[in-house]
N, C-alpha and C positions, 0 to 999 in steps of 0.2 A: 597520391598513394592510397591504396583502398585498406579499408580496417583491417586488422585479424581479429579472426574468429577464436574463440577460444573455446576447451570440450564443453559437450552440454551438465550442465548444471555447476558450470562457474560463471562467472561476473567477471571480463576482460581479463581471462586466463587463468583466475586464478580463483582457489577455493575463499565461498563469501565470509569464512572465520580469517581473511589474510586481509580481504579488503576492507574490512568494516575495523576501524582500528577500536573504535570505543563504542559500544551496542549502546543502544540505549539513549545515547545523551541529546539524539536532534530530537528524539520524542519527550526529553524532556524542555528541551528548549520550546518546543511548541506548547507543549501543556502550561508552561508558566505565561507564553503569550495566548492563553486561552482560546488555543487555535487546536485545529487537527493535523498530523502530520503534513497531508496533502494540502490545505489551504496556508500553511504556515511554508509550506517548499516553495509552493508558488511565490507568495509572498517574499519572498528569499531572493529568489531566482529574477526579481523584474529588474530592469534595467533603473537604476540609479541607487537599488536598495544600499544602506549603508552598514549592512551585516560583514562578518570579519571573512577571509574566505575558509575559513575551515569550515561555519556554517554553511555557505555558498556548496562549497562541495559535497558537506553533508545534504544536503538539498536535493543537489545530480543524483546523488546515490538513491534515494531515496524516492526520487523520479524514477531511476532506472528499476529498481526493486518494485515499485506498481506496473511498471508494463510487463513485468517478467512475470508478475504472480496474473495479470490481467491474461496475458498468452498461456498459462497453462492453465487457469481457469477453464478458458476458451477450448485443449484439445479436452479437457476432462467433459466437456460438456454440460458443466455446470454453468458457470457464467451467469446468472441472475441473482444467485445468493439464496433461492428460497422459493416457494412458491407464493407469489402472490394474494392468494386467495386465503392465507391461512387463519385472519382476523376470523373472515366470515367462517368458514370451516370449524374452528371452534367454536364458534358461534352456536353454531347448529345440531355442533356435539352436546354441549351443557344442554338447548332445549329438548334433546333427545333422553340424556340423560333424568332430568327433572319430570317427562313425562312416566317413567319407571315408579 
């Protein structure tokens, strides 16, 4: 049987303030394992881990919440986060400045 779709800008049909029952709490579960959301999901998610499954599903969600924010990134045309070049850039501002 194939998935439904749900409208754009929900999460499995439904608005992301219905599916997130408790905001907040797998990033703090991560912060106290002195992990980042993302490495600490992963870590979640492997097969044999012995986390409860609330966390396990907070993990999915939290999976699923990076490809969603990674997909509109991508139509925004942003998708890098930044320009690369900005260390040097400034760089080059201060020696420009300091020659004044």
């Amino acid at each position: 049987m194939a998935k439904k779709k749900g409208k754009k800008g929900t999460l499995f049909g439904r608005p992301r303030s219905e599916v997130v029952k408790r905001p907040g709490a797998f990033g703090k579960k991560a912060k106290a394992a002195g992990m980042s959301t993302e490495a600490y999901a992963n870590k979640v998610t492997k097969p044999g881990s012995k986390a409860d499954s609330r966390t396990k599903k907070q993990a999915g969600l939290a999976k699923a919440f990076k490809t969603m924010r990674a997909k509109k990134k991508g139509k925004r045309g942003g998708g890098g986060g930044g320009n690369p070049n900005r260390p040097l850039l400034q760089a080059l501002l201060k020696k420009r400045g300091k020659k004044k």
